[in-house]
FIKOLZA-1660 file (N, C-alpha, C; in steps of 0.1 Angstrom, whole numbers, plus 5000, padded with zeros to 4 digits):
% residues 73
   i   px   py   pz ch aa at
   1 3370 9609 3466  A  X  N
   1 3374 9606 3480  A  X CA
   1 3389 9604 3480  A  X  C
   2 3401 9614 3487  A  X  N
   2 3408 9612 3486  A  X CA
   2 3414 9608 3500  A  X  C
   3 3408 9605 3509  A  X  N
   3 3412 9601 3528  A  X CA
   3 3418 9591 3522  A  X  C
   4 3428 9592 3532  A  X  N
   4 3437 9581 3536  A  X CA
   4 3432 9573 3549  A  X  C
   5 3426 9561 3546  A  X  N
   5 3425 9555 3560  A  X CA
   5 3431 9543 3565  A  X  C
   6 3431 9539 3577  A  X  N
   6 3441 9530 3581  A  X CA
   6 3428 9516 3584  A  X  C
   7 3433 9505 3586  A  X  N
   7 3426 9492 3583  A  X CA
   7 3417 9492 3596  A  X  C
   8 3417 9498 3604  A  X  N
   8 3408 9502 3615  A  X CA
   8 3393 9508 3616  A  X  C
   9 3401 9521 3609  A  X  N
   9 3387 9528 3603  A  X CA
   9 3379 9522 3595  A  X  C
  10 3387 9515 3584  A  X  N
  10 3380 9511 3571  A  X CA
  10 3366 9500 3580  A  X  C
  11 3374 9491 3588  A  X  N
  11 3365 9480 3592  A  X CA
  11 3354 9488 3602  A  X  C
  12 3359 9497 3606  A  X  N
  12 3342 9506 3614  A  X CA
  12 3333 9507 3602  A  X  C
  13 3341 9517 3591  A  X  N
  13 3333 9519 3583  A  X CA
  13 3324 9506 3574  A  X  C
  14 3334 9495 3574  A  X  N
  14 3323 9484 3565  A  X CA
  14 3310 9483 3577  A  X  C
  15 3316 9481 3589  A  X  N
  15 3304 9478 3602  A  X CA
  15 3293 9485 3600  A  X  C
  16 3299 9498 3599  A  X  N
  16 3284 9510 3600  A  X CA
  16 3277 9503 3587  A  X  C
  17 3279 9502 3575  A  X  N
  17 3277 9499 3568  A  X CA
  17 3268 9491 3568  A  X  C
  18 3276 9480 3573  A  X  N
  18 3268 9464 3574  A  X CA
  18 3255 9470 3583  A  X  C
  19 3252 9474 3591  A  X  N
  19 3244 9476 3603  A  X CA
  19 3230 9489 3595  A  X  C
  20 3236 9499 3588  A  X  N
  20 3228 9497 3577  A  X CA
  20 3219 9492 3568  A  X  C
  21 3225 9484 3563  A  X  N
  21 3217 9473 3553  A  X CA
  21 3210 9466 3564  A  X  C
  22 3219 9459 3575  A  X  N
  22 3207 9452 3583  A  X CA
  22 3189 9458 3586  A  X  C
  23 3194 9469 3588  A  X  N
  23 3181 9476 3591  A  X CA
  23 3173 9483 3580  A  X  C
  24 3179 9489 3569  A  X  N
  24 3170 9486 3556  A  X CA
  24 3159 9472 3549  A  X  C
  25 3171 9460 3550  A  X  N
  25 3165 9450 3554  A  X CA
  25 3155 9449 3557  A  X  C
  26 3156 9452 3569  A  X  N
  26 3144 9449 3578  A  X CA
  26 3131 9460 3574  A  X  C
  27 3135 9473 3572  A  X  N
  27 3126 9484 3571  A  X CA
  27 3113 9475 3558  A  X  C
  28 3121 9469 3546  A  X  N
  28 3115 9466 3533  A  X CA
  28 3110 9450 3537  A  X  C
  29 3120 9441 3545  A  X  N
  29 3107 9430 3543  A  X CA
  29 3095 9432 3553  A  X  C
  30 3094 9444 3562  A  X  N
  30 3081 9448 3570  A  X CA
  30 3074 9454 3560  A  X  C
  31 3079 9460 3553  A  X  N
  31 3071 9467 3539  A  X CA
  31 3066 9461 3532  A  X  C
  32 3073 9450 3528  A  X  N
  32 3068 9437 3518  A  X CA
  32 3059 9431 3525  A  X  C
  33 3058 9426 3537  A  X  N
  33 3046 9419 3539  A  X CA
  33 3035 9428 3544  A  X  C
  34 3036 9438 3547  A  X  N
  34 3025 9449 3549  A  X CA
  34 3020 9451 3539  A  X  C
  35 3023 9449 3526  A  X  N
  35 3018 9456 3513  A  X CA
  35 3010 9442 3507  A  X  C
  36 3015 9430 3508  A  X  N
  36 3013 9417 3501  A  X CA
  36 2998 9421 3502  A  X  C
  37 2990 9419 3507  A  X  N
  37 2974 9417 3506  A  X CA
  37 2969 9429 3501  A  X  C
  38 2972 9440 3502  A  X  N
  38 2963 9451 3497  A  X CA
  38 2971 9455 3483  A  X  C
  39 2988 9453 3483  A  X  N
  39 2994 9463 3470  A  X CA
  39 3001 9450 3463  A  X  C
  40 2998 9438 3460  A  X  N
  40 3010 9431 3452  A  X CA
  40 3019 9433 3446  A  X  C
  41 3019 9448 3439  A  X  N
  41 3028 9454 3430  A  X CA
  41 3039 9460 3440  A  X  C
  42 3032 9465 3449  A  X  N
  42 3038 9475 3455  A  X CA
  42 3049 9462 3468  A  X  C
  43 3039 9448 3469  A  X  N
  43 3049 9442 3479  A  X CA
  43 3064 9435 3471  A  X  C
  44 3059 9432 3459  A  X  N
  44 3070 9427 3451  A  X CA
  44 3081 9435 3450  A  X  C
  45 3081 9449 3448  A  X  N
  45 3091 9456 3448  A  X CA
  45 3097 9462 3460  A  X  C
  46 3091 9462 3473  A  X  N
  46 3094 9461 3482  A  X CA
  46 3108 9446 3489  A  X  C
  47 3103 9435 3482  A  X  N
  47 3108 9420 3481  A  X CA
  47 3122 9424 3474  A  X  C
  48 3121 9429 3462  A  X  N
  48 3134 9431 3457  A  X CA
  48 3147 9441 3461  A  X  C
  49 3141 9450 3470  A  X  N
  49 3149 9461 3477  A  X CA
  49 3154 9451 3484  A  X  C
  50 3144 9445 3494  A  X  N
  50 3150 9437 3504  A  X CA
  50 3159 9422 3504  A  X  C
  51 3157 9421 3486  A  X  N
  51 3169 9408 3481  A  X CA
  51 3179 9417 3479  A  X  C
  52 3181 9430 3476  A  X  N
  52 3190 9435 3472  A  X CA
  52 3199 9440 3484  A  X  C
  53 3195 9442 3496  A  X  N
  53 3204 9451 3507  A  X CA
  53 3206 9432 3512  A  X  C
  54 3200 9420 3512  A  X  N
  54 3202 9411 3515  A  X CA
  54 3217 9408 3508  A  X  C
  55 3218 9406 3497  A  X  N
  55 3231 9406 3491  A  X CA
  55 3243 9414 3492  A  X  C
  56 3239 9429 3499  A  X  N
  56 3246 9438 3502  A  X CA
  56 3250 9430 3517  A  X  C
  57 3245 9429 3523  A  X  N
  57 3248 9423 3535  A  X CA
  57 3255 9407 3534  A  X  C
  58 3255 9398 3526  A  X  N
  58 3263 9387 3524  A  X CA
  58 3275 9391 3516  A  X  C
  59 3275 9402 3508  A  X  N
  59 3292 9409 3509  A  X CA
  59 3299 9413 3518  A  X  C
  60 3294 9418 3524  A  X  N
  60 3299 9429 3535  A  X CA
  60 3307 9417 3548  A  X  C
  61 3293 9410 3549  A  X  N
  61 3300 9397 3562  A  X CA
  61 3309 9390 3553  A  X  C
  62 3309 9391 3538  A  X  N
  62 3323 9383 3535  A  X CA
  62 3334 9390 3536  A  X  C
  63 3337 9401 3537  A  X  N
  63 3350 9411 3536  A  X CA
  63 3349 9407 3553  A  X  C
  64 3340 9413 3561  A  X  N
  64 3348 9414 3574  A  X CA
  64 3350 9400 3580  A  X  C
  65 3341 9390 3581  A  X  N
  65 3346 9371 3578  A  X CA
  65 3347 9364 3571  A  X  C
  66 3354 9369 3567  A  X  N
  66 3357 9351 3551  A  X CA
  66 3358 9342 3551  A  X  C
  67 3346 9334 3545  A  X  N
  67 3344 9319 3548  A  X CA
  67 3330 9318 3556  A  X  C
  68 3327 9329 3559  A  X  N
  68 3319 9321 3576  A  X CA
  68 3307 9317 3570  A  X  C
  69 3299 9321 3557  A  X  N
  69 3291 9320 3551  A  X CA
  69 3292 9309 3538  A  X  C
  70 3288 9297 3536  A  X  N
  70 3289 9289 3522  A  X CA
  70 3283 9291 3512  A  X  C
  71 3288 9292 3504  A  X  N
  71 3280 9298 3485  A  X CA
  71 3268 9299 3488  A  X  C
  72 3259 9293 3494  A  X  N
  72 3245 9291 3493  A  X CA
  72 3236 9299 3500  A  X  C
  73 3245 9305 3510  A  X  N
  73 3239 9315 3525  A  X CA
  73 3235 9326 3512  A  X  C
% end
């Protein structure tokens, strides 16, 4: 990727981003609990997608607000 972008775009781009994960998020903990009673294997890994775009998403809000979140969020 060689674009040059200016601090404007970049922050759409984290947005799109962020707004993304939010909704993957969401797609996998509906997945996780849809699966819990019939697929255990299948909800647990669903659980981990959705710890993982969860974390993607508590970076993301830290680049575009810093601070707004404490270690623990």
């Amino acid at each position: 990727m060689t674009d040059v972008v200016d601090s404007d775009e970049l922050l759409r781009r984290i947005r799109r981003a962020r707004e993304c994960a939010v909704q993957e998020e969401r797609t996998w903990r509906s997945r996780s609990e849809a699966l819990e009673a019939t697929d255990p294997q299948g909800a647990r890994d669903a659980a981990v997608r959705r710890m993982s775009y969860e974390a993607v998403l508590r970076v993301l809000d830290e680049i575009v607000t810093p601070g707004r979140h404490g270690p623990e969020s």
